[in-house]
Structure formats: C-alpha cells, structure tokens
N, C-alpha and C positions, 0 to 999 in steps of 0.2 A: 948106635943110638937106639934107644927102646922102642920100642911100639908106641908106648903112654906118649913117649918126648914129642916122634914124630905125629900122630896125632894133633898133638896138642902147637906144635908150630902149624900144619896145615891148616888147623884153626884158626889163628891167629894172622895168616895167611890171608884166608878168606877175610877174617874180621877189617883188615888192612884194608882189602882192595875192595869192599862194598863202603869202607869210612873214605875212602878219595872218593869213589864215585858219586857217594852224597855231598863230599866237598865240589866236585865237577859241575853235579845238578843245582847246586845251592849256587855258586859260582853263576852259573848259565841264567837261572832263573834272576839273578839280581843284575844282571845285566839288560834282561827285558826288561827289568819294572824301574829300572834308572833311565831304560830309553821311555816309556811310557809317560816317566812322572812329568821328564823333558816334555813332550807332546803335549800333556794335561796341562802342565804351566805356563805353555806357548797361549795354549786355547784359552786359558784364563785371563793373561796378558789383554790380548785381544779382546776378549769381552768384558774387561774392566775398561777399555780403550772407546768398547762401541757404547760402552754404557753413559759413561762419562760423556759424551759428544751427545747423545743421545737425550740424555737433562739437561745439557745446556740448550740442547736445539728449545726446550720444554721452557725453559727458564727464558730463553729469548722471546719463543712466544708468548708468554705468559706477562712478560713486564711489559712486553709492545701494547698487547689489553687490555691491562689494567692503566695503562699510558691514557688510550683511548678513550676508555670508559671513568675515569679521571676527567680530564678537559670537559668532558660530555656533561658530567656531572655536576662539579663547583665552578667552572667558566664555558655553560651552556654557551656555545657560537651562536649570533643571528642568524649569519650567513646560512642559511640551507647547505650550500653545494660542501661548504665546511661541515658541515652537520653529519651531511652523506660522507663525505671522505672519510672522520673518524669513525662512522660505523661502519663503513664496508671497512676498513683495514680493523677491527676489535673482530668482527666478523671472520676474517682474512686469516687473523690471530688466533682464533680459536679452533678454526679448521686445520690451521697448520698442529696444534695441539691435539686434536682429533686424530690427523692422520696418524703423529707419532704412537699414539696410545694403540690405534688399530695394527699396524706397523710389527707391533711387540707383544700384543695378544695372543 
C-alpha cells in the first residue's frame, strides 16, 4: 500500500472515531436534557396545579363578598347583630383575598 493510501485511511480513521465520539457526546447530552425537560414539566405540572387551587381559593373568597356586600346592599338587615355578621364575614372575605395576593408576591 502507498504512503498517499495509508495516509489517507489514517485519516479517515481519525475522521471515524472523532464522528462516534460527537455521536457519544450528542447521544449523552440528549439524555440530560430529556431528564431535565422531565423535571421542568414535573415543576410545571405542579404550578399549574397550585395556580389553579390558588384562583379558586380567590374566587371563593371573592363570591363569599360580594355575597355579603350584596344582602348589605339591596336587602339592608335591621337586625344590627345581622348587619355585623355580614360585614365581619365580607371583611373576613377580603382578608382571606389579601392573604392570597401577599401569599404570591
């Protein structure tokens, strides 16, 4: 075999085994970022999860005070101690609303 041939398979050679080992590395690295994406879409899962509970808690309090403040309004109670109950609980309602907001600040 000639000089040029051998050469030129040594090269070829090389060329071979640095294209597996970018296949190896490519190979490797795609297997970190398939476990990553895993993880990411776990943590997203979960914060669609807490997000969701988290508007409803909003929406619960929100309809409980406008519940209150409702009655208050177009069927004012005589009754005082009625009076106090739907404002301490519209009150009640809107702290719980508060906290949520500070909560997620």
């Amino acid at each position: 075999m000639s000089e040029k041939l051998k050469a030129l398979v040594l090269a070829y050679q090389r060329i071979m085994e640095s294209y597996q080992q970018l296949v190896e590395d490519l190979d490797a690295r795609t297997g970190e970022l398939e476990a990553q994406t895993r993880v990411l879409s776990r943590q997203y899962e979960l914060e669609a999860v807490r997000l969701a509970s988290d508007a409803n808690e909003v929406r619960t309090a929100l309809t409980a005070l406008k519940g209150a403040l409702y009655l208050l309004l177009h069927r004012p109670p005589t009754d005082p101690e009625t009076r106090r109950t739907l404002l301490a609980r519209a009150y009640e309602n809107a702290e719980r609303v508060m906290d949520s907001m500070r909560l997620h600040s």
